[in-house]
N, C-alpha and C positions, 0 to 999 in steps of 0.2 A: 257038432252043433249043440249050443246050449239048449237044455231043456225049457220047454215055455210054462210062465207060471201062472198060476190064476190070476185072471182080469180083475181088476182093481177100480172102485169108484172113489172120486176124491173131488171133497170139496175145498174149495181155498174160503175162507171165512177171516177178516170182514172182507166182503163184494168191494174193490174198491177198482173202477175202470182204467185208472193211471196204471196202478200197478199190475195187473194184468195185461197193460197194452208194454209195458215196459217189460214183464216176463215174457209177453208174448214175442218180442222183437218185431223189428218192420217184416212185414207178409211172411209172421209167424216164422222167420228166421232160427228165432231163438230155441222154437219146438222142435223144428227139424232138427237140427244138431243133434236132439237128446232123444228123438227116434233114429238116426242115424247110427250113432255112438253105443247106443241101448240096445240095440233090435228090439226096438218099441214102434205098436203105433198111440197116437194121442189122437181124440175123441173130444173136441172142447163146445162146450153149450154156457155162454155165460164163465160163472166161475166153477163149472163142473166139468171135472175131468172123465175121463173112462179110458183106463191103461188098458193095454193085452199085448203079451210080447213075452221078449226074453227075462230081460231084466226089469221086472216091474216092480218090487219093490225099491230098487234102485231109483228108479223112474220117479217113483214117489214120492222119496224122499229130497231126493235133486230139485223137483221142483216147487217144493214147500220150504227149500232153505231160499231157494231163489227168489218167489215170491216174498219172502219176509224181507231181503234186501231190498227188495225192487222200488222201495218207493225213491231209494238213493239214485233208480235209473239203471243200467244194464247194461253190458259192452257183451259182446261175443265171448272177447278174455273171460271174461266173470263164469261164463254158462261153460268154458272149457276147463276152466279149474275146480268147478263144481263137479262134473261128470268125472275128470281125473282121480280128484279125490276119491271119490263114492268107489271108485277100483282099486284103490290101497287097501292094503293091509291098514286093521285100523289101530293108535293108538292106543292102552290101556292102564292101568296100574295108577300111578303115582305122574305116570310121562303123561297123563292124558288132561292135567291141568294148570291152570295160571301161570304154573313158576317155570314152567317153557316158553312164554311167549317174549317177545321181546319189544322192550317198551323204547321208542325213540320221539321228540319230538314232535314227530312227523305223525304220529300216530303208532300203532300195536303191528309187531309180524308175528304170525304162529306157520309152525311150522306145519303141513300139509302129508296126513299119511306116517307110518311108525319110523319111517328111516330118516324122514325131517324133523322128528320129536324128537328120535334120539342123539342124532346128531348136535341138535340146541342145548339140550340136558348133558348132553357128555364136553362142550363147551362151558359153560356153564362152569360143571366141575371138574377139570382134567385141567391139568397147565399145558398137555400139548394134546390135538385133535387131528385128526386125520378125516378128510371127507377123501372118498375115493367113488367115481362113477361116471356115467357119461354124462355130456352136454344135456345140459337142461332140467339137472336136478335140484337148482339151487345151492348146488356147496359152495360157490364164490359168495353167492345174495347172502346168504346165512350169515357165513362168516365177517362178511361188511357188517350187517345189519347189528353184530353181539359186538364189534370195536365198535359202533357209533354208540350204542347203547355204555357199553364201559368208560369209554370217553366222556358222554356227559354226566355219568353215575359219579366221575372224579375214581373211578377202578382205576383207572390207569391213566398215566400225565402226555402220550401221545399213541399214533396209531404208524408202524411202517407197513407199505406195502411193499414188498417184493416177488420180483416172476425174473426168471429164465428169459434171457435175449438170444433166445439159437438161431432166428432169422437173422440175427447180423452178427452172429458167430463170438456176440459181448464184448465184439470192439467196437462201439459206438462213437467213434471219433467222426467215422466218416456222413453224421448225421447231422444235420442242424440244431442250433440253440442250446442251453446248459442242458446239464444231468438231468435234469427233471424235462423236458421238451425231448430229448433224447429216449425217454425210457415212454413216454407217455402212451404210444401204438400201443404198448404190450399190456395196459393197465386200465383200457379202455372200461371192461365190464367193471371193475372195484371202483375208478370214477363216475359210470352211470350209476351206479348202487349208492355211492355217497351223493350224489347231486339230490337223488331223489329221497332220501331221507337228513340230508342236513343244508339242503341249497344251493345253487351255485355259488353266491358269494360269502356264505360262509368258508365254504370247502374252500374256495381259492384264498381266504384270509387265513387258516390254519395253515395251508402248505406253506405261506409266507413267511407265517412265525414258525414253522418246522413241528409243527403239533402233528399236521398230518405230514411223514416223509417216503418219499417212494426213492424205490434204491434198485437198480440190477443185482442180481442175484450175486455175483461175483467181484460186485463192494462192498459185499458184505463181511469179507476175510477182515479177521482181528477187530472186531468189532464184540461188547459186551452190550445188550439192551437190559436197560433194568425197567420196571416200572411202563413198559409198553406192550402193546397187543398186535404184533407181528401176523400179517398174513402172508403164506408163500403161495401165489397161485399159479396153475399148471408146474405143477411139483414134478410132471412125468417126465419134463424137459430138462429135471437135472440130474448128473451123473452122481454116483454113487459118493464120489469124495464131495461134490458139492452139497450135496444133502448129509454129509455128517458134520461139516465145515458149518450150515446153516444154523441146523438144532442142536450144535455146541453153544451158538448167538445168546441162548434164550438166558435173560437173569434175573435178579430177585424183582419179584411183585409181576412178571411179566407171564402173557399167555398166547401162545402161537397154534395160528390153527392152519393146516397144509391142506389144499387143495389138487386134484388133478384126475386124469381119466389116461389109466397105464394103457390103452389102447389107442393113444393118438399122440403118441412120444415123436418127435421131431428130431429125435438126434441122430447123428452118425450111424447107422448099422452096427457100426462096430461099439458102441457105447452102450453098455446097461441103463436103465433108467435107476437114477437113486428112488421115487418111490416105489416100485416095485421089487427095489431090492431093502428096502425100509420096512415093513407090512411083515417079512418074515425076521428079521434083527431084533422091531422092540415090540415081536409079539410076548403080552405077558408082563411088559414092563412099567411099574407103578408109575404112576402120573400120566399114562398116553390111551386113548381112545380111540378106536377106528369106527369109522360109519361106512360100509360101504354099500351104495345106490347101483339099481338096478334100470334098465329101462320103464320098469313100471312108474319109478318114482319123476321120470320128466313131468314137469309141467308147463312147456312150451309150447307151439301151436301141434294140435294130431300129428301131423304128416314128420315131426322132428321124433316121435317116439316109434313112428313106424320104420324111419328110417334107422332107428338105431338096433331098434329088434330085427331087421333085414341084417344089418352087419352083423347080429352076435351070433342067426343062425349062418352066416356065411361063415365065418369064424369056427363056429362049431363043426361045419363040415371039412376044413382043410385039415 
């Protein structure tokens, strides 16, 4: 059990009731989480706090960044990637400013915690990127987020997405509508990621003109991309020849970033996964970056990070 730290008084200044009743959430919803989350309890009179718990300076801080948003209003989401945060390892150096965040249209994403920083920063500069980790660490959202940003930067003249089809074994014949309706099930998270930072009908105007193109993983043979920003997500679902078949693909002006979680491979038993057998090939090798996330780094709801540190100690014990 974590050690308890000295109780803590905190005022939130200026007094303003909106924002308070908005940090506060309905029947102080919002508090509970973060004595939950904390092993805190919270003490409120007005805009005066009184912490005593585990993590009190944590405590502290979580709800003085909170309060400073709060006049924007307050979702549950917001109070859980706050308290996320606050348990990361924190960014520092050179990674811990401006030139990490990523500017879209739609508004700024930064990346959350040192393995999100580094991850954006080694995108950024590296022409091939590796995110490796489980669900919910953002390495799909990331790497959407750096092609929408290159895309309208004019970096680069379109955006492909590509994933692995193992649920229909990438004979999609027997699927309805073209190649693009066909692959769509498997690309679902890279299309909520571009809806929400470039629109729906933009996005479906790009795919028209072929600016944004989605591909099965296994039309991608003989093909050369120049001048494009390649994603491969769930990278774990290709075999060794397909993953070298891929990041042969990559050509001048273009930058691919590989996503996936070598613990939830869907192949054949009998099939190596090519990122796992990738990770050890171009360790060392100039132009390529790995990030790999931990369950610390989810920022999904609680119970998705508890679930994954349940599997890594089950994992650990077999």
């Amino acid at each position: 059990m974590s050690a308890q730290e000295p109780d803590r008084e905190l005022t939130l200044d200026p007094a303003d009731n909106e924002r308070l009743a908005a940090l506060c959430g309905p029947l102080d919803e919002h508090l509970r989480q973060v004595e939950e989350r904390l092993g805190v309890s919270l003490h409120r009179r007005g805009n005066r706090f009184r912490i005593a718990g585990q993590r009190v300076a944590d405590a502290v801080r979580i709800i003085e960044q909170l309060y400073a948003r709060a006049g924007h209003g307050l979702a549950p989401a917001d109070v859980h990637l706050a308290i996320q945060e606050a348990g990361m390892p924190a960014a520092d150096g050179p990674l811990a400013n401006d030139e990490v965040r990523v500017h879209t249209n739609r508004g700024q994403i930064r990346g959350r915690g040192s393995n999100q920083v580094q991850y954006l920063a080694q995108i950024r500069q590296a022409d091939l990127t590796f995110g490796i980790g489980p669900a919910g660490t953002g390495k799909t959202y990331l790497a959407v987020a750096c092609a929408v940003e290159a895309l309208q930067a004019d970096g680069v003249r379109r955006i492909v997405l590509v994933r692995p089809a193992v649920e229909a074994g990438e004979r999609l014949g027997f699927l309805p509508g073209d190649l693009t309706q066909k692959v769509d099930p498997y690309l679902r998270p890279m299309y909520d990621a571009l809806y929400e930072m470039m629109g729906f009908d933009k996005v479906m105007r790009l795919i028209e003109r072929n600016v944004i193109e989605i591909a099965p993983l296994a039309f991608m043979r003989g093909r050369t991309l120049n001048d494009a920003f390649i994603i491969l997500d769930e990278a774990q679902n290709s075999t060794i020849e397909q993953m070298k078949m891929f990041l042969t693909r990559i050509g001048f002006g273009s930058k691919a970033v590989v996503t996936g979680d070598v613990t939830q491979t869907d192949l054949p038993g009998h099939r190596a996964s090519g990122l796992q057998h990738v990770v050890a090939v171009l360790d060392g090798v100039a132009g390529v970056a790995f990030t790999f996330f931990t369950s610390r780094d989810v920022v999904r709801h609680p119970l998705v990070q508890r679930i994954v540190q349940a599997y890594e100690r089950a994992e650990g014990q077999s």
